[in-house]
N, C-alpha and C positions, 0 to 999 in steps of 0.2 A: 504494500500500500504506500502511497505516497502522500506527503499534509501540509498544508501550510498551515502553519500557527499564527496568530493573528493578535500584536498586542492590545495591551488597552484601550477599546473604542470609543467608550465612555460617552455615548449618545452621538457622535458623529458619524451617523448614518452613512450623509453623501459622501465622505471620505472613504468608507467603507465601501459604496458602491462602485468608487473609482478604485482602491486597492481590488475586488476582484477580477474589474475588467482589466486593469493591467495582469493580471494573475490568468488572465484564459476563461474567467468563469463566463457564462450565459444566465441569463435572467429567465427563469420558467415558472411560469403565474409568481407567485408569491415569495420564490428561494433564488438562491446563486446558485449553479451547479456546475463541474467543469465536466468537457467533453472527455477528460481521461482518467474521470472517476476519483479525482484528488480529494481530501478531507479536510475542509477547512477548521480548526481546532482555536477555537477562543478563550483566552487566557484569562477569564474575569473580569471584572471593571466595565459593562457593557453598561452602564448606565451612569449618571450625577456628570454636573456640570457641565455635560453638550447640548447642544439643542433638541434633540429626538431621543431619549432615554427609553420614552413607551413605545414608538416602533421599534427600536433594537431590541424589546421584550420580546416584542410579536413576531420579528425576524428569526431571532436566533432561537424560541419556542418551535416555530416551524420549520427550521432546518434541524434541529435535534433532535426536540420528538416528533412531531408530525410526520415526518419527511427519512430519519436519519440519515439524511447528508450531511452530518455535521457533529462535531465535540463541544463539551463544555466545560472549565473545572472554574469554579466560583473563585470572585475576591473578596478584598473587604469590602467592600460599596456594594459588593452582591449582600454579604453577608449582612449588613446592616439594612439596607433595604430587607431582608427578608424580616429582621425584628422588628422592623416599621412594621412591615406587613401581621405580623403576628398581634399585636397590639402592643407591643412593649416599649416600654420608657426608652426611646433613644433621642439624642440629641439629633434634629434638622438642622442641620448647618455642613459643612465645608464640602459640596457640592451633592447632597441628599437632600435640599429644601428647592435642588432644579426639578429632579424627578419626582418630589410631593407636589409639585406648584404643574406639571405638567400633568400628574396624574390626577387632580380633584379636579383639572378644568377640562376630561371630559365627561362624555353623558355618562348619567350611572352605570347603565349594564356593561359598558364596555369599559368602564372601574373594576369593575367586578372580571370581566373578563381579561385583563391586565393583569390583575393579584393573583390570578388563580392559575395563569401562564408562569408567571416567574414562580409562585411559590412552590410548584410541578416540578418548574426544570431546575431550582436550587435544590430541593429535595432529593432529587435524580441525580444529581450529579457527583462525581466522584471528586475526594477533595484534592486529588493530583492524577492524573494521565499517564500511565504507561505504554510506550509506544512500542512495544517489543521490537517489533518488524524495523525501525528502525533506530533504534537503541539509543531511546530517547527518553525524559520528561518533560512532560509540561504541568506546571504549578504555579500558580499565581508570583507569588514574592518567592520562589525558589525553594529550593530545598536541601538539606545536607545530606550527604550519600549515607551514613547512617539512620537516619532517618525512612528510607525509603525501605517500606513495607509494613509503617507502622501506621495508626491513622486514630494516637491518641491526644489529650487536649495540648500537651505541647508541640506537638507535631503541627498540628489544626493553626496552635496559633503563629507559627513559623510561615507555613507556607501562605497564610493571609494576609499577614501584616507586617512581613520579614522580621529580620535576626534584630528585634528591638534591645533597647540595653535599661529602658525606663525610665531616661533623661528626654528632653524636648529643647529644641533650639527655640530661638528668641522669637522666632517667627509661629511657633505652637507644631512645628514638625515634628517627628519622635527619632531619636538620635539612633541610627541602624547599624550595624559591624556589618562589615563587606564580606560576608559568609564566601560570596565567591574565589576570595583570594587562597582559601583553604581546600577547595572542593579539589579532591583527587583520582574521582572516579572517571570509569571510561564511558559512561552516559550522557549521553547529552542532555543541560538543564538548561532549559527553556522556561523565561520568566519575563514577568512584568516587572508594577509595580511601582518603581521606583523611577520618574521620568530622566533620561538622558537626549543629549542631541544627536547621539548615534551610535545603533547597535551596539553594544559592549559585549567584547569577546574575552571570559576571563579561563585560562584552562579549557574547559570542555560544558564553561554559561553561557549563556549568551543573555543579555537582558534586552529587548526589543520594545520595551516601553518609551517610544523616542516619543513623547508627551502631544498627540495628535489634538486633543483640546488645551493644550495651551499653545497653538501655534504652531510646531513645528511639524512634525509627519507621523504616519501610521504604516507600521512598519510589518511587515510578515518575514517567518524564516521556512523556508522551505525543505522538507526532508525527503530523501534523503541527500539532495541533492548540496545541504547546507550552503544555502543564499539566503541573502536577505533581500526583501523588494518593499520600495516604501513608497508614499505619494505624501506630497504636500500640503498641508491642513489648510482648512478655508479657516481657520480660527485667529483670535488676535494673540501674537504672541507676547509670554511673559517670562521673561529671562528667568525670575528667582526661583522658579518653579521646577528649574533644571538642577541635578545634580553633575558637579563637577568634580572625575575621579581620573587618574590612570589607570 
């Protein structure tokens, strides 16, 4: 099988429909689909902050399950969206009061048919990606080779919200150790997460979150062919929002 992983979309739909057409895909009724049977694998974060958060519910609901032409493995912004959805106490703010402010303004039943799409497909979803066939993972903020085969609350909270340390920069960011600088497995780890200006290839990660809603591009890696293919975001961009590594 062959996949393109697709990083954080985070409601920018039309970027997303221009990364498949560069990618080969065709548009049939409602899904993206490629002529050579490719699997498109979305790294979480499909929602908060972009413009169209509820059709990339109803997009990537239909290509997973409806359809199964397609992968999903949840982020944090999935994951908290989902506690919104459940009724629980969470804070609306740092780009979950785009997706609440888009999802009360439409008609009821198709509120109702929105919650009931994403609560399915977060439900359904596995909390990291094993790509056998091409010896690979995909997991939101990444994963430590240790780790992998485990899928308890430390583990959960790793791959959603990366290797935190429990400090916060000045800006209310949460201060992360660059797990990838350790990772010495022969798997390929495939992640979001963390916005950069361009793929980051660390060992055998690669981080493909090049920040599509703030400005700069949305990025896919391709297996097994390892490439990366990116398009240029219609969004406005904001520098501080990038991190800056070797």
């Amino acid at each position: 099988m062959r996949y393109d992983v697709i990083g954080d979309v985070h409601g920018c739909i039309s970027e997303l429909h221009t990364l498949f057409s560069k990618l080969g895909y065709g548009r049939y009724e409602r899904i993206f689909v490629h002529p050579d049977g490719r699997i498109p694998v979305f790294l979480g974060d499909i929602t908060d902050r972009g413009p169209y958060s509820t059709a990339m519910i109803q997009l990537v609901y239909e290509m997973v399950l409806n359809h199964q032409k397609a992968y999903y493995v949840p982020g944090n912004h999935c994951n908290k969206l989902y506690r919104y959805f459940l009724g629980n106490n969470v804070q609306v703010r740092h780009g979950l009061e785009t997706t609440v402010t888009e999802y009360k303004n439409l008609p009821q039943s198709e509120q109702q048919s929105v919650k009931k799409q994403f609560m399915e497909l977060y439900e359904q979803a596995p909390l990291y990606l094993e790509l056998h066939d091409v010896n690979a993972i995909a997991a939101h903020a990444g994963i430590k080779e240790h780790y992998i085969g485990r899928y308890d609350k430390k583990v959960r909270s790793f791959v959603l919200y990366g290797d935190v340390t429990g400090g916060v920069y000045d800006d209310g960011r949460p201060v992360r150790r660059d797990w990838a600088q350790h990772y010495k497995g022969d798997r390929w780890i495939v992640y979001g997460h963390t916005p950069v200006m361009e793929p980051r290839t660390v060992h055998k990660t690669i981080n493909i979150d090049t920040g599509c809603v703030f400005g700069n591009a949305l990025t896919a890696f391709r297996l097994p062919e390892e490439q990366t293919v990116s398009v240029r975001s219609d969004q406005s961009f904001v520098p501080e929002k990038f991190q800056y590594v070797d």
